[in-house]
Structure formats: C-alpha cells, structure tokens
C-alpha positions as CSV (number, residue, x, y, z in Angstrom):
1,X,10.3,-19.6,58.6
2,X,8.4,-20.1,55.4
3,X,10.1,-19.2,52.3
4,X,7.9,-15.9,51.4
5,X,8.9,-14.9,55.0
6,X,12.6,-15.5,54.1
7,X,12.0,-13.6,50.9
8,X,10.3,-10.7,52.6
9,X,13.5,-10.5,55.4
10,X,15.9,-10.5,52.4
11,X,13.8,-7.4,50.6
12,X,13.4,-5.3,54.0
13,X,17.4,-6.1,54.4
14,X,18.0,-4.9,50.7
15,X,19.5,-8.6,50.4
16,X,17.6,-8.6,47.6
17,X,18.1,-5.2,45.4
18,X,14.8,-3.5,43.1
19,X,15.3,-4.8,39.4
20,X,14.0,-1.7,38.3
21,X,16.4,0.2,40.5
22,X,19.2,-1.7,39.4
23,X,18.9,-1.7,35.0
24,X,21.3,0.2,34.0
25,X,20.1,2.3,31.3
26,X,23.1,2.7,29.1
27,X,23.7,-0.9,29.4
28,X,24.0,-3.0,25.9
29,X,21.1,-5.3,26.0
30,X,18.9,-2.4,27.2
31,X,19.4,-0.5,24.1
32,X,19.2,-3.7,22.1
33,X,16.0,-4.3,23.4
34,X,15.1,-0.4,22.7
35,X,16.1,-0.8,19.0
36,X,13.8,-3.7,19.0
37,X,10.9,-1.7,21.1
38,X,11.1,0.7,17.8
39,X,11.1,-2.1,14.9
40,X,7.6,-3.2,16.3
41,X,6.2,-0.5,16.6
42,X,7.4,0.9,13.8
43,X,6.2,-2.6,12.1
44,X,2.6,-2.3,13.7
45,X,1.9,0.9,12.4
46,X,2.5,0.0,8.5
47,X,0.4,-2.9,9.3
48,X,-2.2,-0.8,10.6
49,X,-2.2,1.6,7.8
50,X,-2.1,-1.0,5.3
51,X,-5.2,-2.4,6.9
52,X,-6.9,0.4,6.4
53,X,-6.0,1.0,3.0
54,X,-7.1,-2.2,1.8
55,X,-10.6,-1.7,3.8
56,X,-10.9,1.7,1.4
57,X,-9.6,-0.5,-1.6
58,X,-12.8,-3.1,-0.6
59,X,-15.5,-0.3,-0.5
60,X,-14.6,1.2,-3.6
61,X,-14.3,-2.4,-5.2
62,X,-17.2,-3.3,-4.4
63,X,-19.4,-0.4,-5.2
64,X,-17.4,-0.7,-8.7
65,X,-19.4,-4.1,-8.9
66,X,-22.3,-2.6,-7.7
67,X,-22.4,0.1,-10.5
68,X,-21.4,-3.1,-13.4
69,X,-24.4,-4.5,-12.4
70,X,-26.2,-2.1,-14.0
71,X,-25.3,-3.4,-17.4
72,X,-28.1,-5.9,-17.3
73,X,-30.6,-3.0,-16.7
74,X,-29.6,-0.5,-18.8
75,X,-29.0,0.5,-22.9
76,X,-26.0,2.5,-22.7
77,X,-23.1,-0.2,-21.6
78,X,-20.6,1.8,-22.3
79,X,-21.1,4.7,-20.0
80,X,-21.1,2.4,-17.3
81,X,-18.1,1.1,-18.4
82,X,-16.7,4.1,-18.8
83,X,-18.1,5.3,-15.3
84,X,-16.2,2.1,-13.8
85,X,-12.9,2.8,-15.2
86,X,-13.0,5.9,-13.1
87,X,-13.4,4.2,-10.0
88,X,-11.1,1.4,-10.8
89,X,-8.2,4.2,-11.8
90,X,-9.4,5.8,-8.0
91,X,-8.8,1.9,-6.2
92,X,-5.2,2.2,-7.9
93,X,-4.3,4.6,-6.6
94,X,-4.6,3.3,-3.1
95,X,-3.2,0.4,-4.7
96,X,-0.4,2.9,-5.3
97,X,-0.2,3.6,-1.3
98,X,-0.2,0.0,-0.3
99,X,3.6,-0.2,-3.0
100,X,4.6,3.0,-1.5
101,X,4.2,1.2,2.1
102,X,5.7,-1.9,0.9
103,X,9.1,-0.3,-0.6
104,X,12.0,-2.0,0.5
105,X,9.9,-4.2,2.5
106,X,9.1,-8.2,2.6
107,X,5.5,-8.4,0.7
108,X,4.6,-11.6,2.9
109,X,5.0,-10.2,6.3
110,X,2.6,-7.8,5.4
111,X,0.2,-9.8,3.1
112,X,-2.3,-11.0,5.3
113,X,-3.3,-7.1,6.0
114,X,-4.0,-6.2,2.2
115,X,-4.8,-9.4,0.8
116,X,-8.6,-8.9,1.1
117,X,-8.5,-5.7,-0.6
118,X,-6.6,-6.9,-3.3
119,X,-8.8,-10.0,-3.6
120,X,-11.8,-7.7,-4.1
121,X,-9.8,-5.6,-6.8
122,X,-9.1,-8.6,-8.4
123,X,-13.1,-9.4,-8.9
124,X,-14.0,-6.2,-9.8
125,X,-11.2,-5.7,-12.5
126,X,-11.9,-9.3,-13.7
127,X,-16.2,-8.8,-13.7
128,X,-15.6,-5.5,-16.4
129,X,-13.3,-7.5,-18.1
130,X,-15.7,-9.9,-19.2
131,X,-18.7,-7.2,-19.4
132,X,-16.3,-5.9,-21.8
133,X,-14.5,-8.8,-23.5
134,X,-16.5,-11.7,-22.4
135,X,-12.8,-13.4,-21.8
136,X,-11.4,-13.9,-18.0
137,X,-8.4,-11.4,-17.6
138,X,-5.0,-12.6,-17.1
139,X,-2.6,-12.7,-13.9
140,X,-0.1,-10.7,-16.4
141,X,-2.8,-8.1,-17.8
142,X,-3.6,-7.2,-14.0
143,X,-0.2,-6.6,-12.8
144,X,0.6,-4.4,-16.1
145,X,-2.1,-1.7,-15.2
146,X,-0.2,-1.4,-11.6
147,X,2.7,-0.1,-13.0
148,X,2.6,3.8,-11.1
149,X,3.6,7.4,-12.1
150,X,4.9,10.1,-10.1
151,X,1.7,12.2,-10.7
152,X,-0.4,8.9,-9.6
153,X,1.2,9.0,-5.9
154,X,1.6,12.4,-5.4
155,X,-0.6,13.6,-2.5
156,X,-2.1,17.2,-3.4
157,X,-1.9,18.3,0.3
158,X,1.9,18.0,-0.2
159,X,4.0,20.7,-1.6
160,X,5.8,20.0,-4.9
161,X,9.2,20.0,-3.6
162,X,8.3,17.2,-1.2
163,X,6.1,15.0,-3.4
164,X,7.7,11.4,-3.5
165,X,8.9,9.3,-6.5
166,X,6.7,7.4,-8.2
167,X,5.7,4.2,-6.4
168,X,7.3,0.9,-7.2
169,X,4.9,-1.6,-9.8
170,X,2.8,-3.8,-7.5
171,X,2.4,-7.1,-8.3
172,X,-0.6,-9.8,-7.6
173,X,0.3,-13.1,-6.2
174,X,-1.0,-15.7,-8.0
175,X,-3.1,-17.3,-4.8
176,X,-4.6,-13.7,-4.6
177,X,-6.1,-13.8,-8.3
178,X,-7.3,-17.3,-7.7
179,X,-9.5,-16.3,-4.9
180,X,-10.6,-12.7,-7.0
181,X,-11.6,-15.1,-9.5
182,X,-13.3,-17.3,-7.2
183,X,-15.6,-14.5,-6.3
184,X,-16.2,-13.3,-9.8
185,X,-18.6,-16.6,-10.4
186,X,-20.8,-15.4,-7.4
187,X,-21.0,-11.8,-9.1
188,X,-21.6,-13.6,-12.8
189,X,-24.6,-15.5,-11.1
190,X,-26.1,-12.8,-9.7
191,X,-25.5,-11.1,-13.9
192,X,-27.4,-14.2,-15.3
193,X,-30.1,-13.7,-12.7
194,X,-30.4,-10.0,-13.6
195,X,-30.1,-10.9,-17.3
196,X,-33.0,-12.9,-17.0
197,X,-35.1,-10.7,-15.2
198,X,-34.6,-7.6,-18.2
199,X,-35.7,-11.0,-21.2
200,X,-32.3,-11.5,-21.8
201,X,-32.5,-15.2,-22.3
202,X,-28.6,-15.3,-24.6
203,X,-26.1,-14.3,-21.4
204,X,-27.2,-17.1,-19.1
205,X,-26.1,-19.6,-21.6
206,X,-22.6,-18.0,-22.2
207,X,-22.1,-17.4,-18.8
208,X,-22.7,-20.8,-18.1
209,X,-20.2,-22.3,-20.4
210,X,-17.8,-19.5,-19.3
211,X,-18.4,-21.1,-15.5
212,X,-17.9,-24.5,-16.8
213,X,-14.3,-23.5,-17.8
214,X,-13.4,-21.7,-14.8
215,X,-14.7,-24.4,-12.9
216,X,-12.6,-26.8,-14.6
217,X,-9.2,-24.9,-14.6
218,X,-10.4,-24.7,-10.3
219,X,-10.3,-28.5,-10.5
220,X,-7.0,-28.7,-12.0
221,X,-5.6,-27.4,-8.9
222,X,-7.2,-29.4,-6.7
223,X,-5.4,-29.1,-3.1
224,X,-2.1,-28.0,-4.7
225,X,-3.1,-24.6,-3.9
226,X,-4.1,-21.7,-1.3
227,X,-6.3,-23.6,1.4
228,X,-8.7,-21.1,1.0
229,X,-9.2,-21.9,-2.7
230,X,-11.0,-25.2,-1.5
231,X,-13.1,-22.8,0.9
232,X,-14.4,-20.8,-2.3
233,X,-14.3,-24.1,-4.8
234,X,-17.8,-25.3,-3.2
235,X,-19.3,-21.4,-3.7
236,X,-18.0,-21.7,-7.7
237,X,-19.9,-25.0,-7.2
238,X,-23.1,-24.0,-6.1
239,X,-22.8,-20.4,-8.8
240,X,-22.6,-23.1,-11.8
241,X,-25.4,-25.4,-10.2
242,X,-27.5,-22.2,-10.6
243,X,-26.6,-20.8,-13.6
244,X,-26.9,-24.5,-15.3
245,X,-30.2,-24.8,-13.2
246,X,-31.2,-21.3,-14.8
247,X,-30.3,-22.5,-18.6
248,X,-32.5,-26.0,-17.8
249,X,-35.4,-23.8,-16.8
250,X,-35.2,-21.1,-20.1
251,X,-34.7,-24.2,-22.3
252,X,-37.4,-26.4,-21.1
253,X,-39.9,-23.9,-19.9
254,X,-38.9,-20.6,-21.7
255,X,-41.7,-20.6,-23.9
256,X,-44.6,-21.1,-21.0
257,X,-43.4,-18.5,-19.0
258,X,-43.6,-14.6,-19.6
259,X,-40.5,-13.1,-19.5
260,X,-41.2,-10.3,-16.9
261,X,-41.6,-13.3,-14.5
262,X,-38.7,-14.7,-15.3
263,X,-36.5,-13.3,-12.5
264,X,-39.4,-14.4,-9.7
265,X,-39.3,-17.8,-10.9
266,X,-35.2,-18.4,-10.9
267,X,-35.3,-16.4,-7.3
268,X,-38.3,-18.9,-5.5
269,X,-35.9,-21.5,-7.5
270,X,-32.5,-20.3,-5.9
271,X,-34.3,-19.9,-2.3
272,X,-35.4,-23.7,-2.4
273,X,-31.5,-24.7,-3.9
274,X,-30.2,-22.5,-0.8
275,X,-32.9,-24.6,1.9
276,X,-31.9,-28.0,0.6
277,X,-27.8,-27.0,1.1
278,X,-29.0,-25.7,4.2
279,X,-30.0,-28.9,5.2
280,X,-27.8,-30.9,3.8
C-alpha cells in the first residue's frame, strides 16, 4: 500500500481528524493570531491612506511648480507668488493629514508611502524660495511652517464637537530634503531655459553659480548618504552641464543671435546634449 493510500484509509477511518474541525476557537494562540489578524490590517489601511495622500500632496506640488514657471513669462511676480502661497498653504494641509495619521506611530515604518510626496513638496517650497529670495531654503525653515493649528486640521464635514486637536508638527528627514533639492536643479534648468527665451540673459548666469554650489555641497556627501542621492547626483550633473552650456553660448554668441531665438537655439542645443548621453 502506497503511502497516499495509507493516508486516504486513515482520513475515511477518521484516524486522522479535519484541522479545521478540530481549532478550537477560544483557544490562546487563536486569539493571538486574531489580535495580530487586526494589527495588519489595521496597519495596511494607514498605509494605504497615506499613499494616497501623498499622491494628492504630488499633484498639487507639482502644479505649484507649474504656476512658478510663470515668473519667466510674466511682469507681475508677485501675484504669482502670491497665487503659489495659496496652493502651498492647501499641500499643508494634507501635510497636516499625513501627522494626524502618523500620531503615536513609528515615522519609518510608514515612510516609504509619503516620502514621494514630501520630496515633491520639498521642490516646490524650495523653487519659490529662490524665485523669492534667490537663497536655497533651509531643512529648519521647512519644518517651521509644518507646525499645525486646530483650525488647519479640522474637517468642515465634521461637527464642531468632534473636530480633532490640532495635528502634531511634522518634520522632514534630512535624506528627504536632499532629494527635493535634487529635483529643484531640474526645475531651475528648465527657469534658465525659459529666462532665455523672454531676453533675459542676467538669471542664467546666477542660476548657474547657484548650481555650482549646490552641486558642490552634493559632492561633499558623496556615498555617505541616501542611495538614491547618487541616483539624482548624475541629473544635478547634467542640469549644470546645461545651464553652464547655456551661459557659454550667451557669452560667446549673445551678440549674433536675436534674442527671440534664443530659446530655439538652447532647445536644438539640449536635444543634441540628450542624444550624445543617450549614446553614451
């Protein structure tokens, strides 16, 4: 008799009892494994909200860039400005709902579903900064505008006796800023590009040295940081080599070319830069 036979005779025989039949529901481990049935899913959930939270927290980011871009275009810089700061004040206030999530919780077992979101704050926050200032903004100056009120978490679908405290401060990890300010080169690029294409022929050269020291306080790092900081090290790379390739062209050749063609020549320029990395 094979062994699945002898298996079979035990089961017909009820030699061998049902598992199912015989777990004992009030037994200890059961109701251990129950509680821990509840963490999980109870942990999976936050997750998934935080996900989504930091997907809104992207959008709006990035249309805030999308609207700074305008200042290249436009006379009135300070209504766009102005018009940013709204939508910035709206991103932290879903800012607001990833503390609210986080309270009394471990920020690094969750980080990995907000950290894009908050990476993409970062560079928007950072790229009025220096429309505003001209100076890169501080880890420090960040985390002191995501310090909440009561009346910046409160829901208005929520009556007033039920409206929560105010959320706890959230705070940026440094690796986080690091790679929001990796991304802000890309953005600045694409400024110095627009600058040149409305005869501004002054930002290209500030924004260059300003690259140069960002690129430089990049290189202190080196491989003490984030891995992904080495990932985004060779984008700052190629966002200086264009904005240095830029200044080359304005100060050799500014004169012989007209400025409204300005912004076709760096573009033909940057699609030949992008076809050589390609085939490098």
């Amino acid at each position: 008799m094979s062994k699945g036979d002898a298996q079979g005779c035990l089961k017909k025989s009820g030699g061998m009892p049902d598992r199912d039949m015989s777990a004992n529901p009030s037994s200890p481990v059961i109701a251990a494994f129950k509680v821990f049935q509840q963490e999980l899913d109870t942990k999976h959930d936050k997750h998934e909200r935080l996900v989504k939270i930091s997907r809104d927290i992207t959008i709006e980011s990035k249309r805030t860039i999308f609207l700074l871009h305008r200042v290249t275009s436009v006379t009135d810089v300070e209504s766009v400005l102005k018009e940013s700061d709204v939508k910035l004040d709206a991103v932290r206030q879903r800012i607001a709902q990833i503390a609210e999530e986080l309270r009394g919780e471990d920020i690094y077992q969750f980080h990995r579903a907000f950290t894009a979101g908050i990476q993409e704050y970062v560079e928007a926050v950072s790229f009025q900064h220096y429309i505003r200032h001209r100076t890169l903004i501080s880890l420090q100056e960040i985390n002191a505008r995501l310090v909440f009120t009561k009346t910046q978490t409160m829901d208005s679908t929520e009556p007033a006796d039920d409206t929560p405290a105010a959320a706890p401060p959230f705070q940026v990890i440094p690796s986080d800023y690091l790679l929001g300010v990796a991304d802000l080169t890309g953005e600045l690029m694409r400024m110095c590009i627009g600058s040149v294409g409305n005869g501004d022929i002054d930002t290209p050269f500030q924004l260059s040295q300003f690259l140069r020291q960002v690129h430089d306080g990049f290189s202190y790092i080196g491989n003490t940081g984030p891995y992904e900081v080495s990932k985004k090290l060779h984008t700052l790379r190629q966002s200086l080599a264009k904005v240095e390739d830029a200044c080359y062209a304005l100060r050799v050749r500014g004169s012989e070319i007209p400025k409204h063609m300005l912004a076709d020549v760096f573009a033909s320029r940057d699609a030949m830069m992008d076809a050589d990395e390609g085939v490098a």
